[in-house]
matplotlib code that plots the C-alpha trace (Angstrom):
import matplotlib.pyplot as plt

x = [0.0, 1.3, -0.2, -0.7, -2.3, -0.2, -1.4, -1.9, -2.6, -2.6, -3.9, -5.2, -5.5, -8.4, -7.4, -4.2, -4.2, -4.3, -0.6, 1.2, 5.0, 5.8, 4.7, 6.9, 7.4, 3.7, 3.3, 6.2, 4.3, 1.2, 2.7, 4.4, 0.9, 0.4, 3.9, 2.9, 0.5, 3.2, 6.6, 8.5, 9.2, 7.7, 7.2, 5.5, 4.8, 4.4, 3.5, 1.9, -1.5, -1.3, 1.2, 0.6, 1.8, 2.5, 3.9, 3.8, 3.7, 5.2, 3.6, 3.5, 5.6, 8.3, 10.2, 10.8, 8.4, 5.2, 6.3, 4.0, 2.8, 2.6, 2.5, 1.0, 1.5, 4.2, 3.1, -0.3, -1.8, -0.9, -2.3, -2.1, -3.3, -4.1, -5.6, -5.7, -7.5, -8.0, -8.2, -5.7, -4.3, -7.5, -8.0, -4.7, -4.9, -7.9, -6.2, -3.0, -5.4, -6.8, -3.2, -1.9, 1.5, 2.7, 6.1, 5.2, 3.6, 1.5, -2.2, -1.6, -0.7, -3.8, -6.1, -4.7, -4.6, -8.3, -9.4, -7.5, -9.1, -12.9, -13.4, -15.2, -17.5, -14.5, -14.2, -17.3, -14.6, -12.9, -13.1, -11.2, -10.8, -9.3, -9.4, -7.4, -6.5, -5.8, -4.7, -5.1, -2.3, -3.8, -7.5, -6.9, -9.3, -8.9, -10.8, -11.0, -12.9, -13.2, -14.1, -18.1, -18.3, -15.7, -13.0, -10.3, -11.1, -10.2, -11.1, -11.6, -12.0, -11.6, -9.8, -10.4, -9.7, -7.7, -9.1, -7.3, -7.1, -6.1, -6.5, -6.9, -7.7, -4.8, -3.0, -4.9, -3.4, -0.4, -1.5, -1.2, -4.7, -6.9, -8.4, -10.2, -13.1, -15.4, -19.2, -21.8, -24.0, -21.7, -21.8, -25.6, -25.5, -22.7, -24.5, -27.4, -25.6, -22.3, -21.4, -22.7, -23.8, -22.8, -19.7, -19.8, -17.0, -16.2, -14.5, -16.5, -16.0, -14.2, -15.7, -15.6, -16.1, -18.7, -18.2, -18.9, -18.6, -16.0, -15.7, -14.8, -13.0, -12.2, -10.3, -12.1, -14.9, -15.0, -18.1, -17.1, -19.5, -20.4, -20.5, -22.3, -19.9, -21.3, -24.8, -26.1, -26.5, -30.1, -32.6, -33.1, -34.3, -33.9, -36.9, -36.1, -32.7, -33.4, -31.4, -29.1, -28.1, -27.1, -25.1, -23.4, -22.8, -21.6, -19.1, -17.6, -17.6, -16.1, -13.6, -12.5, -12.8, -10.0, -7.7, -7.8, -6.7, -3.6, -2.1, 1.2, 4.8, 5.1, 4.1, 0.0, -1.7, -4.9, -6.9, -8.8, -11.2, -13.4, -16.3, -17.5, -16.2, -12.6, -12.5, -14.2, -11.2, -8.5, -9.3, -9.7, -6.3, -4.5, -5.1, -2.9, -0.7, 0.0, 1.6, -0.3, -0.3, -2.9, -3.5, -6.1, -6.2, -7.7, -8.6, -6.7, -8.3, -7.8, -9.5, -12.7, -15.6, -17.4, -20.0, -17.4, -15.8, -17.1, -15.9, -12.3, -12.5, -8.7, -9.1, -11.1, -8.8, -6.0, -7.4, -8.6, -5.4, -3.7, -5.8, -4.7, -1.0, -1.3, 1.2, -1.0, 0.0, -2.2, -1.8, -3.9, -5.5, -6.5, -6.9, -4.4, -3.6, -6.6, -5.4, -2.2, -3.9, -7.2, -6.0, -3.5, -6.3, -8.8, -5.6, -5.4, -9.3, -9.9, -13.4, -14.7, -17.7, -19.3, -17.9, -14.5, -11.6, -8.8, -9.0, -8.7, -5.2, -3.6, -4.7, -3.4, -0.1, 0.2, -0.4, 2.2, 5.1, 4.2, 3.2, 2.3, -1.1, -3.9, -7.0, -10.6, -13.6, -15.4, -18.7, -19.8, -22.8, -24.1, -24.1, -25.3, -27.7, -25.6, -28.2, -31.2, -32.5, -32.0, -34.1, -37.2, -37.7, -39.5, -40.7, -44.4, -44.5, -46.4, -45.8, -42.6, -43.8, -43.6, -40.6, -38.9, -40.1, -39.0, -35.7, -34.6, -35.9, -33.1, -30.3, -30.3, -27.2, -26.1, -29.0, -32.4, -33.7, -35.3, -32.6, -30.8, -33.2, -32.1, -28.5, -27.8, -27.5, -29.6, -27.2, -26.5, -29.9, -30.8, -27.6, -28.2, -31.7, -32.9, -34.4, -31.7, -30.2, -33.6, -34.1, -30.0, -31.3, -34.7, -33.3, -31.8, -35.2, -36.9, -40.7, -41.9, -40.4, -43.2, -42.7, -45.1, -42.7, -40.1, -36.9, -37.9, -37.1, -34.4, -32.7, -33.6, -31.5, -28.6, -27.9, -28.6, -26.0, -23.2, -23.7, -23.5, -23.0, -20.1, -18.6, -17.6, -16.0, -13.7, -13.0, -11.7, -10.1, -8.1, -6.7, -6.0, -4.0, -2.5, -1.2, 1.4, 1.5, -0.3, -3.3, -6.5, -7.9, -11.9, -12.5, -16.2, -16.9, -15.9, -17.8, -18.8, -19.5, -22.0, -23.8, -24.5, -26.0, -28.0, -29.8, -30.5, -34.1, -33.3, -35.2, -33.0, -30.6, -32.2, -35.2, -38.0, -39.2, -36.6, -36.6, -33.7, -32.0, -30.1, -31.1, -29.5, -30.5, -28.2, -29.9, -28.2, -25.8, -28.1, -27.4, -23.3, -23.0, -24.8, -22.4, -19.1, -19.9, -18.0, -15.0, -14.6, -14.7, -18.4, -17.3, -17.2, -19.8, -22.2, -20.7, -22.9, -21.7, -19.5, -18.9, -15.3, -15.2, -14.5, -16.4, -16.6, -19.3, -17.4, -14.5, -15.7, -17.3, -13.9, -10.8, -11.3, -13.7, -10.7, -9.8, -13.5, -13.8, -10.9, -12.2, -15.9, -15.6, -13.3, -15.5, -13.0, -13.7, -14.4, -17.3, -19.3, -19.4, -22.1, -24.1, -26.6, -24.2, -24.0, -25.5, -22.1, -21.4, -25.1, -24.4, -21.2, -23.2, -25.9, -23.3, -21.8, -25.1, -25.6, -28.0, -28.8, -25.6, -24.8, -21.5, -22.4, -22.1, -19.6, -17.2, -18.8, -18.2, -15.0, -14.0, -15.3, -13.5, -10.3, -11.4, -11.7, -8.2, -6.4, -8.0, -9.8, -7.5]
y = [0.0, 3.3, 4.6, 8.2, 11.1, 13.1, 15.9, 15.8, 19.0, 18.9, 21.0, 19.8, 21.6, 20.6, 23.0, 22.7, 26.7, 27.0, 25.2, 27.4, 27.5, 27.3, 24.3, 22.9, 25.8, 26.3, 22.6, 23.1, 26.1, 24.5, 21.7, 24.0, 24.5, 21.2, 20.1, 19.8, 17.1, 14.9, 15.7, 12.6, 12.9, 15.2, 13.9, 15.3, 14.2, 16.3, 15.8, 18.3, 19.0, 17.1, 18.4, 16.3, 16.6, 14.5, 15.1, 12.0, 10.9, 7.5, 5.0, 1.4, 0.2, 2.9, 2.5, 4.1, 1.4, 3.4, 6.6, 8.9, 10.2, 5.9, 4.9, 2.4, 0.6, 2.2, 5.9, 5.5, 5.8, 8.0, 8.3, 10.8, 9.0, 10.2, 7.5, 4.1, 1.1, -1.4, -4.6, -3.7, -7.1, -9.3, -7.1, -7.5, -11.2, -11.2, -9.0, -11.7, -14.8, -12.3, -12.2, -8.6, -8.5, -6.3, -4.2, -2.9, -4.0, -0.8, -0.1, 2.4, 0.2, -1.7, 0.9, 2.0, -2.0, -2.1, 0.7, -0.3, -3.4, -2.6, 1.4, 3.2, 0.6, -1.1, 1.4, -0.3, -2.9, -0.7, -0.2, 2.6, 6.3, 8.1, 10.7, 10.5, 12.1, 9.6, 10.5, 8.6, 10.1, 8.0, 8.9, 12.6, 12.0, 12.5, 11.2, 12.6, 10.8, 10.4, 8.3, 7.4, 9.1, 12.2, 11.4, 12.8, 16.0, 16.8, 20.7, 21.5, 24.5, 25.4, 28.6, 29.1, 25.4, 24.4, 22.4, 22.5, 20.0, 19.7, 18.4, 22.1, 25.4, 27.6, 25.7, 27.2, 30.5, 30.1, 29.7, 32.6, 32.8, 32.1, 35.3, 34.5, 35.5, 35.4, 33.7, 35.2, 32.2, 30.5, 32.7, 32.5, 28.9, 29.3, 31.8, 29.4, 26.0, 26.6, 24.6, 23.8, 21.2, 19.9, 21.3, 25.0, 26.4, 30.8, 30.8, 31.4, 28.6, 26.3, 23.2, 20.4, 16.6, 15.6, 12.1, 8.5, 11.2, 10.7, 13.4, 12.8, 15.7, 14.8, 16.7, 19.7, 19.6, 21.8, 20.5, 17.3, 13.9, 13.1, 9.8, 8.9, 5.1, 5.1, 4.1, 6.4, 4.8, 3.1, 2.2, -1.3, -2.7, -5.9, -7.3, -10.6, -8.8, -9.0, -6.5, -8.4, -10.4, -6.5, -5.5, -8.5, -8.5, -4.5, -5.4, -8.2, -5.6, -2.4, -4.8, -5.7, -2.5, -1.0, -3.8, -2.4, 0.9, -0.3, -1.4, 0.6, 0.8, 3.4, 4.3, 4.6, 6.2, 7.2, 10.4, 10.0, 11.9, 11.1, 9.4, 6.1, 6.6, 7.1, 5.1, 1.9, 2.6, 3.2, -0.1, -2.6, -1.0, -1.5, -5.2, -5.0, -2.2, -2.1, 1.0, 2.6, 6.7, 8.2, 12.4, 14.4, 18.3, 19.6, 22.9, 24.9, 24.4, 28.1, 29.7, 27.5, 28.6, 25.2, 25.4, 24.7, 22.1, 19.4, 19.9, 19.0, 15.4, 15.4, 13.3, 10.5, 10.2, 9.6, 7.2, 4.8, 5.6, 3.9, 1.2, 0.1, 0.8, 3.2, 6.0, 9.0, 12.3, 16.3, 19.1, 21.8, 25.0, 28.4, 31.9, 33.2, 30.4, 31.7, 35.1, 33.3, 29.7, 31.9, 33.2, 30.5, 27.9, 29.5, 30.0, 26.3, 25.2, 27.5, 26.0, 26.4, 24.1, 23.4, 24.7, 26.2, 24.4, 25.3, 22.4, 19.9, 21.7, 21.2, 17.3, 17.1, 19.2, 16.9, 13.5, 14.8, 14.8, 11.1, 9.5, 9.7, 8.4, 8.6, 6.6, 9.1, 7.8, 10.2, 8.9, 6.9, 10.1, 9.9, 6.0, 5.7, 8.2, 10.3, 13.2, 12.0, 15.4, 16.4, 13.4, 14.6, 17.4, 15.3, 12.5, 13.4, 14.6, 12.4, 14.3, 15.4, 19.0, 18.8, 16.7, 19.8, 22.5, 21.2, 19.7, 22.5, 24.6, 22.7, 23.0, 26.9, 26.8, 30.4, 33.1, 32.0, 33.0, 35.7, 36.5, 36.5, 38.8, 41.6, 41.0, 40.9, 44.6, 45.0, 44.6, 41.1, 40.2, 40.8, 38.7, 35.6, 33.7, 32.9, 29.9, 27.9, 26.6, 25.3, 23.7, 22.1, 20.6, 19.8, 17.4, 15.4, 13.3, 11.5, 12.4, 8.7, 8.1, 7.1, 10.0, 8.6, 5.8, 6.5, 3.9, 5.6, 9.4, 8.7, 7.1, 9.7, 12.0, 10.2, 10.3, 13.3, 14.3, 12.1, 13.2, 16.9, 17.1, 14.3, 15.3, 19.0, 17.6, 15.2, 18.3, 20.5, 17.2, 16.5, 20.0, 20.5, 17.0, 17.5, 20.8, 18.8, 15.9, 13.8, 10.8, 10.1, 7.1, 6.2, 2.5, 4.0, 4.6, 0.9, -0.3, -3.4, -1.7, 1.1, -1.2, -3.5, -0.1, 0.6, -2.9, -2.0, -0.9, 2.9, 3.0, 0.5, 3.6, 5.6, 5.7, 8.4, 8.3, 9.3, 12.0, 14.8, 14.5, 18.4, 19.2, 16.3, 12.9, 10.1, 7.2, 8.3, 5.5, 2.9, 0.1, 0.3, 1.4, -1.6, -3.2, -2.1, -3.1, -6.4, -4.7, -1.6, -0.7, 0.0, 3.8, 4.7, 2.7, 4.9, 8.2, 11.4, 12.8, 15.3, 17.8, 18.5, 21.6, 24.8, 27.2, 29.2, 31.9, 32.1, 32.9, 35.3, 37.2, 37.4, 36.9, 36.8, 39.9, 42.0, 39.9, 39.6, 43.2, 44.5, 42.2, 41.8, 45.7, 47.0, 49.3, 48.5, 44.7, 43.2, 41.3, 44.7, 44.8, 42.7, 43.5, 46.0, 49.2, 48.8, 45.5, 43.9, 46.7, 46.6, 42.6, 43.1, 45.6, 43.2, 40.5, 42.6, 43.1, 39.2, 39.4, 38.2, 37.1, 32.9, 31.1, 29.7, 33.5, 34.4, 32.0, 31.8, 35.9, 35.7, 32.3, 34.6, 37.5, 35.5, 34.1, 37.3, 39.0, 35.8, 35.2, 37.8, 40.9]
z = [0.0, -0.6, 2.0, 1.8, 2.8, 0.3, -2.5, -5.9, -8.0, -12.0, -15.3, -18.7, -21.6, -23.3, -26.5, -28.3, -28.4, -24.6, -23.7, -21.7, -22.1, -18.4, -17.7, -15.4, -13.1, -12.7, -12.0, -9.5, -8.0, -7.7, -5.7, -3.2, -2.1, -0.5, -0.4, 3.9, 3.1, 1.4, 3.0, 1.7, -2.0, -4.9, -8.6, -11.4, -15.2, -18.4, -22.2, -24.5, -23.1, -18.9, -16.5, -13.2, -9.4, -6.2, -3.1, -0.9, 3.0, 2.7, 5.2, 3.4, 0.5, 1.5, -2.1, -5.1, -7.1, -5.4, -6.3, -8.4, -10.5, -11.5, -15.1, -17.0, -20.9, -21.6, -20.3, -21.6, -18.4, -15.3, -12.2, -9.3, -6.0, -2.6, -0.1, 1.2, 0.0, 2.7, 0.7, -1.8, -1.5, -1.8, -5.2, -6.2, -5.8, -7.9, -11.1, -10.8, -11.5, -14.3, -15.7, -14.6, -13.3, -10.6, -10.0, -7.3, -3.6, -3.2, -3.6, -6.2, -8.7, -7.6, -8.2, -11.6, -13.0, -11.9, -13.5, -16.5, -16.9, -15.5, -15.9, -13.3, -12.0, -10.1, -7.5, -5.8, -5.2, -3.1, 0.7, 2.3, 1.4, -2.1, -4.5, -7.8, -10.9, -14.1, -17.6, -20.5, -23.0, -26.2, -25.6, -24.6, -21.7, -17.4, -15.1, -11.5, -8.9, -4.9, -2.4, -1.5, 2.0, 0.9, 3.3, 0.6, -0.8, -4.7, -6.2, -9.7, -12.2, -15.6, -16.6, -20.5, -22.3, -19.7, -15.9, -13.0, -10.3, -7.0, -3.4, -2.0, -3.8, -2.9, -5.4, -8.4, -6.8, -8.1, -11.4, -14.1, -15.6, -12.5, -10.2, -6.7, -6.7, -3.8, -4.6, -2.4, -3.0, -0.6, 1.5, 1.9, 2.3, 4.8, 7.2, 6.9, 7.7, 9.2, 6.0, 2.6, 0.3, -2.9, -4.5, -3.4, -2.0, -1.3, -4.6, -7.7, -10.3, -8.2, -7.0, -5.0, -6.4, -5.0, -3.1, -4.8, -8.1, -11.4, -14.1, -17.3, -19.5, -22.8, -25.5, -27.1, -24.4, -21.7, -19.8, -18.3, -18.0, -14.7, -13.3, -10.3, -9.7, -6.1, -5.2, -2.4, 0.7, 1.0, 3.8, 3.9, 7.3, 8.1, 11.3, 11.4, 12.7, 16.6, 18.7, 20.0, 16.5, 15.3, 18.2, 17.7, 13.8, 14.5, 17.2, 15.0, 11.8, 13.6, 15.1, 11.7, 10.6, 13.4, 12.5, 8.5, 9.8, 11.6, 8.2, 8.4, 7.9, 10.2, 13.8, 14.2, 16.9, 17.6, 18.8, 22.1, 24.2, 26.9, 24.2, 23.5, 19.8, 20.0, 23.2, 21.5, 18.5, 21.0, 22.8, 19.8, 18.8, 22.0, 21.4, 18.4, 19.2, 22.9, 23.5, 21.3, 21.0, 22.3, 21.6, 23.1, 23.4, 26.7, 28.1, 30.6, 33.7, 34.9, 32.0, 32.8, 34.8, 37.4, 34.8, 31.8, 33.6, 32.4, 28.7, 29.5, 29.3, 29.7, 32.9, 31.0, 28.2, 31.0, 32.4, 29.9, 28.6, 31.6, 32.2, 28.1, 28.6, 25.7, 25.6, 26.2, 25.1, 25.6, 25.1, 26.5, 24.8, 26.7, 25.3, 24.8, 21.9, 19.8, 18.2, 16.5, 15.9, 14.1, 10.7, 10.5, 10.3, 8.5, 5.9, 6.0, 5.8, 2.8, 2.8, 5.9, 7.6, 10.9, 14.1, 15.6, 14.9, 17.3, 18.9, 16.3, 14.9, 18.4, 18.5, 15.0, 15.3, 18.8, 16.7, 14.3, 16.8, 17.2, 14.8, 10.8, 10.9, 13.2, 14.0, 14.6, 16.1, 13.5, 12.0, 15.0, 15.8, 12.3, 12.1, 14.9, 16.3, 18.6, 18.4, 19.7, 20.1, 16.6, 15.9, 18.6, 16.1, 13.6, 16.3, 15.4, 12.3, 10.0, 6.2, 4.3, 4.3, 8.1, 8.4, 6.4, 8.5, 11.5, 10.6, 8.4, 11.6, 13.4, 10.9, 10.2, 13.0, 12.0, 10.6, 9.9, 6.5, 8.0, 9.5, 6.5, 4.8, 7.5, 7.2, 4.1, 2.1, -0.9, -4.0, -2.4, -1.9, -5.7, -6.6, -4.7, -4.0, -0.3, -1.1, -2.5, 1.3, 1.7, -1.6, -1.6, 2.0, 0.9, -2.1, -0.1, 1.3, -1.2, -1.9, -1.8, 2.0, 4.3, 6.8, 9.4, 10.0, 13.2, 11.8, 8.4, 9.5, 11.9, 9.1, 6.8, 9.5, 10.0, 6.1, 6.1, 8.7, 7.2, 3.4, 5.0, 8.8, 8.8, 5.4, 6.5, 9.5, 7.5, 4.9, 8.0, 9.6, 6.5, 5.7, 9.2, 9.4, 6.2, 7.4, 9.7, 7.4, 9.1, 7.9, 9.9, 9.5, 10.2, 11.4, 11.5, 7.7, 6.6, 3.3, 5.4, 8.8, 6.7, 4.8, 7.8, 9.8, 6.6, 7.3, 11.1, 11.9, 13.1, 15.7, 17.4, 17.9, 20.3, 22.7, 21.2, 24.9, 26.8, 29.5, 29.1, 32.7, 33.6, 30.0, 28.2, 26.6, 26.8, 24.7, 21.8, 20.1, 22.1, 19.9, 20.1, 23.5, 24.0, 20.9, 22.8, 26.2, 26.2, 23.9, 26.4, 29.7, 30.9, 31.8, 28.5, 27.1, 29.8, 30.0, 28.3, 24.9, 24.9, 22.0, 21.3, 21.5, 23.6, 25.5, 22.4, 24.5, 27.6, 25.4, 23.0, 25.3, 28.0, 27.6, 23.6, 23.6, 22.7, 19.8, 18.4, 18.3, 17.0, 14.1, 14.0, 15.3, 12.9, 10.5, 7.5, 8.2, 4.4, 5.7, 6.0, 2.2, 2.0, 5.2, 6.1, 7.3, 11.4, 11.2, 12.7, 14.9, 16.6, 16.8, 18.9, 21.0, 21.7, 22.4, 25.1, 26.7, 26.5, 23.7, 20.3, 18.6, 19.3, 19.2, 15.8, 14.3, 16.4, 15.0, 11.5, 10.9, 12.4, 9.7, 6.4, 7.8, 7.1, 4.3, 2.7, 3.6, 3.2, -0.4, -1.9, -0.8]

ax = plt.figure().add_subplot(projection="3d")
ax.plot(x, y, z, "-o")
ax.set_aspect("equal")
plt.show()
């Protein structure tokens, strides 16, 4: 396996007449930009019309065989690869008894014979996490395509007859003919979702594949074919499954599914909190690896109010830590980290979703010390039903037009649309349309669903919040990691372990009857706490959820209130371009008076701030 978590970056001219004659120093440029993600070697590959990159983290099948950009027939085909396929070696097996003959031990080569010999369709053959960019030199035709849940990331554009690819945007910086601009219809979704849907991203004409998606651009075509190769995730619930056959069938899958991820060449650790999630990983992995790393970034107890206490799980990562033998490793965040950490990560998302992310640099620049890949118990909320009261909101509703309402109620985490309507100054109003956050959300739950049935709708929600929820955590996850050169791995989003779940009568996940106790519910994950309980020790099987996170109000509003205003406050702040005129400034006031403004726009202004003098200066 090559084992990477790497970056690839490319251009394509699709018209003879748009070859530009510095080819190789653009394509030298262009790979600077990720260069972090792939610290080990660089490569690249030219002919007349494709000029490919890759920078590569070297973590299996350490030699030069598995270097890229890999080639095929004679030069015919060439492929840049960022990933890991699991069972690379139970497909490679199967291509030798087809004939095909291997110089190399890696899963790159794997992936580039299989395509060779089956087209697109093979990638269903393929269980772990990729996004690639293959040329075909004779047909004149690449192919980009990524992984079904979107755990690599791959951009794209196309700048006059020529597309540009990449695994992050600030790449197609750094070529001549492209010009940021900022897309206001991203910004709408944004301030609606804390995130977005589809391919959007801030910059105008610059997308992101969308996952289980290929493209096809062939010569003299600009518009690419798309090719769904991934069937979406369906709802098939199997009754004659009893309770305790599933927990059984999920314990025996997710343990198979932690010993994929330990596939290395080089040392593997794993992230850790106080959770059931990264717990139940960090346990099964012990078994294999017994002094196994364990990271997890903590809060300084001094900047912590008795009420904010309780979100420093520090203490409960220690301690499972020791009782596994595990060699356990924090680092702690406070205040006074925020004002350097801020633009630098916001630089690094480029594409920012979901909530603050200070947190998750320091675990990952804390792994990288360590180790060169790192397990996440990531996906386990969305599999599993970790948000049972996300799922109360459409409890009684018995019609899609209700189950709408009330879930797209829920999901407007920054400004309502009303909200929206106020904010937003009237040349941006007329440019971008209101509605379209709604409808992107709203296209995502099928017309025919029977929304009177409970295991029905909760479903419905938890694919919901992995195709959007989970998928803008793994986009900020992986730039972050990448950042220090570092891979995370997800024992939770296993082909086999996710289409087991999809078999499992939802309501088995959660108890619709349950009584919050001090505000909070804790049936959530019923099913795999239940699952885990003979893999792990019973105190984390039992403890509440806990967000990672920090006490992003308590903050903002103290010892960061100096920080948030000298930017939110700042009358020159590029944000105010597109808001009503004192809109920000009579926000900040409120805030200070303990009114109006919530965590979620706190950080969400303060992220397309940067966004805007990083990029669009």
């Amino acid at each position: 396996m090559t084992g990477i978590v790497c970056g690839i970056v490319g251009f394509v001219h699709l018209f003879e007449s748009a070859q530009l004659p510095d080819a190789g120093k653009i394509i030298a440029d262009m790979l600077e930009e990720v260069a972090a993600r792939g610290p080990d070697a660089r490569g690249t590959w030219h002919d007349a019309s494709a000029h490919l990159g890759h920078c590569r983290l070297s973590i299996i099948d350490l030699s030069e065989a598995s270097a890229q950009p890999m080639t095929l027939k004679d030069g015919q085909l060439v492929i840049v690869y960022n990933g890991e396929i699991y069972n690379y070696q139970e497909l490679r097996r199967s291509l030798v008894e087809l004939g095909e003959r291997f110089f190399s031990s890696g899963d790159t080569e794997v992936l580039l014979r299989g395509l060779n010999r089956f087209g697109l369709g093979w990638l269903k053959e393929l269980n772990g996490m990729f996004a690639a960019a293959v040329w075909d030199k004779q047909k004149r035709k690449l192919t980009l395509f990524r992984d079904r849940f979107g755990i690599k990331p791959l951009y794209w554009t196309v700048i006059g007859g020529t597309v540009l690819f990449s695994s992050q945007i600030k790449s197609f910086l750094r070529f001549p003919r492209f010009k940021a601009k900022f897309d206001p219809h991203w910004l709408n979704e944004y301030l609606t979702f804390q995130n977005s849907h589809g391919s959007s991203t801030p910059f105008a004409g610059v997308c992101l594949l969308e996952p289980g998606q290929a493209l096809v651009f062939e010569k003299g075509r600009t518009m690419p074919e798309r090719v769904i190769w991934a069937s979406r995730r369906s709802y098939n619930p199997d009754y004659r499954l009893s309770v305790q056959s599933a927990r059984q069938e999920t314990a025996t899958l997710f343990s198979e599914a932690v010993r994929n991820t330990l596939i290395s060449d080089v040392p593997v650790g794993s992230y850790l909190s106080g959770g059931i999630d990264s717990g139940a990983v960090v346990t099964l992995a012990s078994h294999a690896e017994p002094q196994l790393h364990t990271f997890t970034c903590g809060l300084s107890e001094r900047t912590l109010s008795e009420r904010n206490r309780s979100m420093n799980e520090v203490k409960y990562a220690r301690e499972l830590a020791d009782r596994l033998g595990s060699k356990f490793h924090q680092t702690l965040l406070s205040p006074s980290d925020i004002a350097e950490m801020h633009p630098r990560i916001l630089k690094t998302i480029e594409d920012p979703r979901l909530g603050v992310s200070y947190q998750n640099d320091a675990a990952a620049k804390l792994a990288s010390s360590f180790v060169r890949v790192c397990l996440s118990g990531a996906g386990g909320d969305e599999l599993f039903g970790g948000y049972p009261w996300r799922y109360r909101t459409i409890r009684h509703v018995e019609t899609r037009q209700d189950f709408l309402r009330s879930y797209y109620g829920f999901w407007q985490r920054v400004y309502t649309d009303a909200g929206k309507q106020e904010l937003f100054e009237s040349k941006i109003l007329r440019e971008i349309d209101l509605d379209l956050p709604f409808e992107r959300f709203a296209s995502h739950f099928p017309q025919e669903a029977d929304y009177s049935d409970l295991g029905v709708k909760t479903w419905l929600c938890l694919r919901y919040e992995s195709d959007v929820f989970l998928h803008g955590l793994l986009q900020v996850g992986d730039r972050l990691a990448g950042a220090y050169g570092l891979e995370e791995r997800f024992p939770f989003l296993d082909n086999n372990l996710v289409d087991f779940v999809d078999t499992i009568p939802a309501e088995y996940h959660w108890d619709p009857d349950e009584q919050p106790v001090d505000g909070k519910f804790l049936s959530g994950k019923r099913l795999l706490r239940d699952a885990l309980s003979r893999l792990v020790p019973p105190e984390i099987t039992t403890r509440r959820k806990q967000g990672f996170t920090i006490p992003v109000r308590e903050w903002f509003d103290g010892p960061l209130a100096a920080f948030v205003g000298s930017i939110l406050g700042n009358k020159a702040a590029r944000i105010n371009e597109f808001f009503v005129p004192g809109t920000v400034a009579k926000a900040m006031a409120a805030n200070r008076e303990g009114r109006f403004i919530s965590a979620a726009q706190l950080w969400s202004l303060l992220s397309v701030e940067a966004i805007l003098t990083t990029f669009f200066s």
